[in-house]
Each structure stands twice: as C-alpha cells, then as structure tokens.
Phi, psi and omega in degrees: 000145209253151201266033161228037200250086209270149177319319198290328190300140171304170170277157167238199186280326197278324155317316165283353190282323200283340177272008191263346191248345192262359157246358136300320168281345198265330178271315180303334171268359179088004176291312180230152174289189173285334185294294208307301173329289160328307198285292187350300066078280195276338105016280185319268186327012218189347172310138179268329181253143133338283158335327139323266188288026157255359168298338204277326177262346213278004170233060185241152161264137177229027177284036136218082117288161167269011174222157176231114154258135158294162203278116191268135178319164186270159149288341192272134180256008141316283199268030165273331165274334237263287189302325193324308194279334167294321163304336180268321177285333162290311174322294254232340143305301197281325173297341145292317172305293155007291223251310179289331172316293187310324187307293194316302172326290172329288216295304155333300204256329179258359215271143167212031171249191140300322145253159205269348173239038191200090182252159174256015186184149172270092170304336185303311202268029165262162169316068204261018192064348188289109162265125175038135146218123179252099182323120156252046204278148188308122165211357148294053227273349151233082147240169191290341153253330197276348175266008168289301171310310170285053133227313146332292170320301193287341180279331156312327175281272221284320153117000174201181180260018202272142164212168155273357202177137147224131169240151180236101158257194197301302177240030173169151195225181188195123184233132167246165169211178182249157171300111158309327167255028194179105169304294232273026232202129179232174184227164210228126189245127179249143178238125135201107184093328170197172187264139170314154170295155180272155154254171194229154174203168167321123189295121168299150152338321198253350191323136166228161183253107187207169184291092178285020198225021178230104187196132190273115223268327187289309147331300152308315167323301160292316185280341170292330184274352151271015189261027148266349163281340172269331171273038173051022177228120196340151156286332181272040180239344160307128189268277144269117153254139172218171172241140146247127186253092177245192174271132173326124173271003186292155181268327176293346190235028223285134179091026182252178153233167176245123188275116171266134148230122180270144142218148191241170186186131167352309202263001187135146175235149184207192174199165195256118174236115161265148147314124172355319171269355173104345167286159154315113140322275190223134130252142192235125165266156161323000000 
C-alpha cells in the first residue's frame, strides 16, 4: 500500500491479498481461531477502504507477519500542508549536517590529503585480497530439501529440533520455544536464510515441548503440493500456503506432533491435519 494513501481511499486486490497473509499468519501463531480467521477472511475479500481492511488487523500483533503495512495519512490536505514546510526544513538541516558527518568520517579513516574533499586516488580501489564469500542457505522452504535443509538449520542453532511450534511458509518460517530463563515466558524465531533475534511473550497454558522434526517430511511434502486439488480449490487461485507443525491434542499419541497444511484464496480458505507419517487426520474444506 502506497504511504500516501488515507483510511478513505479505495482497496485494490493487492491490499486485500496483504490483509489475507497478515491474517494467516495471525491464525498460525494462535492469535484468531479458524472461525474468527475465516470470518475476517471474507470480510477481507470484500472490504471497499483501505479503512476497512485495517480495521481487520488493528488488534493483531504482526511483527512476523510477511507483509508490512504502513501508517495512512490523515485526508485533511490543510493539515497535511500545515507540517510540510517545517518538516522539510528540518529533513534538509539534518541531511546537511549527515552528509558533512559522513565526509568527515571518510576523510578520517581514509584521506591522505589535507583536505576531506581532496583525494589524489580512490582507497576504495586498492587491492584488498577479500574474496567473495557466497552464502547458500535452504530458502525454497516447502520442497523436500529446503524443509530438511530448515531443520538441519534449526538443529545447528539450537543444538536440537525441540519446539512448541514451527510454522512454514514458501521463504520463510517462524518458530517458538521456550525461554531457558523463565519457564512461564517463550521465545519467537522468524528464519529467513538464517534465524533472526527472538522476541519474547508469555508461554500459552497449553504449550508443550516437543521433538518438531519426527515427521515423515516426503510424505508431508507430497500432500502440500495436492493439497488445492483435495480442498477443491484452482491452483491458480492460491494466495498463501503454509504448513504447521506442533504438539499433538490427541491424548493417545502424547510427545508426537501434529501437521496442519493451510491453504487460502480470495474465494476461501481451508486446511489438511496429519499424522506424523503423513495419512489424513481431518480434512476442513473452504
């Protein structure tokens, strides 16, 4: 959404697909139920404002959402001109001082003149032997390697596969634990290409702790890539897919996990829940 935009301005389709993924994620993290989530959903699809579908999020927390929206502007164009010119005049003060900083600093680590605007060679263009180093870390993250490749990873961090949650999307993923210095108190890893500092919130009632990597991943794999032909739904109408992977509410299978693959679309969302191996649970059509 372009940041000069007001709550009044219409929506276009790509504004509702960003409030359709920031409330995807908000049901993967347990924030809205499958009802809530649904109703919103449709809600979303069908918003006329900007105002509208920010109404739709504004009581979500959404720093690992994949989309970021910015703050839309007041409409009154008075007091929108009213700041302009003082605002423009401070920008344009602190970006001189900046710029005269930045020189100095340059001049300073690099200079080999008398003056900060007077070099007689470019040090940038000496010879400094550092060669390349090209990073290749799993970012294709549901194929049959790259969710291999993302756990391989997590056990590198961490020293194991143990979580209350991994959620998986297409580049990226967002994993809790729990805080090692305060049980009641967990912590949220966003991975992309490598994992991020945690934020921390309060452990849910129900957290359990468990091994998210005893799963048959090729079996899982296969059923995410059929699963908009088993919910009936076009493929080229898929919006979002993710997988979750957490602990079991069965009482019978206790320390296993249980697999969700979500998929969404303008038209409906619906999901898959497996067994460790990869058979059907339940399938909830759109």
């Amino acid at each position: 959404m372009a940041t000069s935009q007001t709550a009044s301005t219409r929506a276009k389709d790509s504004d509702r697909n960003d409030i359709c993924q920031i409330l995807d994620t908000a049901l993967s993290e347990g924030q809205l139920s499958m009802s809530e989530h649904q109703q919103r959903v449709k809600v979303a699809t069908n918003a006329t404002t900007l105002g509208d579908l920010r109404s739709l999020v504004g009581d979500l927390q959404t720093a690992n959402a994949p989309v970021k929206l910015p703050a839309l502007k007041k409409s009154r164009l008075s007091s929108a001109a009213a700041g302009a010119g003082g605002g423009w005049g401070i920008r344009i003060a602190i970006m001189g001082v900046l710029i005269v900083l930045g020189i100095g600093i340059g001049w300073g680590l690099y200079g080999n003149t008398p003056s900060p605007l007077n070099f007689t060679s470019d040090p940038g263009a000496k010879s400094d032997g550092v060669g390349p180093v090209v990073l290749t870390p799993p970012r294709q993250l549901q194929s049959l390697g790259g969710l291999t490749g993302l756990l391989e990873q997590m056990k590198k961090k961490f020293g194991d596969t143990n979580g209350n949650r991994l959620v998986i999307y297409p580049d990226y993923a967002s994993l809790t634990r729990p805080d090692p210095n305060d049980e009641r108190r967990e912590l949220s890893y966003t991975y992309r290409g490598g994992w991020g500092d945690p934020s921390t919130s309060a452990a849910g009632s129900d957290a359990t702790l468990v091994d998210l990597a005893k799963f048959d991943a090729k079996a899982v794999v296969g059923v995410l890539r059929g699963a908009p032909e088993t919910l009936n739904m076009k493929p080229g109408d898929v919006k979002t897919t993710y997988l979750i992977i957490e602990p079991t509410r069965d009482v019978t299978a206790q320390g296993t996990v249980s697999i969700s693959v979500y998929v969404s679309s303008d038209f409906g969302s619906g999901y898959i829940q497996l067994n460790p191996d990869g058979s059907v649970k339940q399938v909830n059509y759109p």
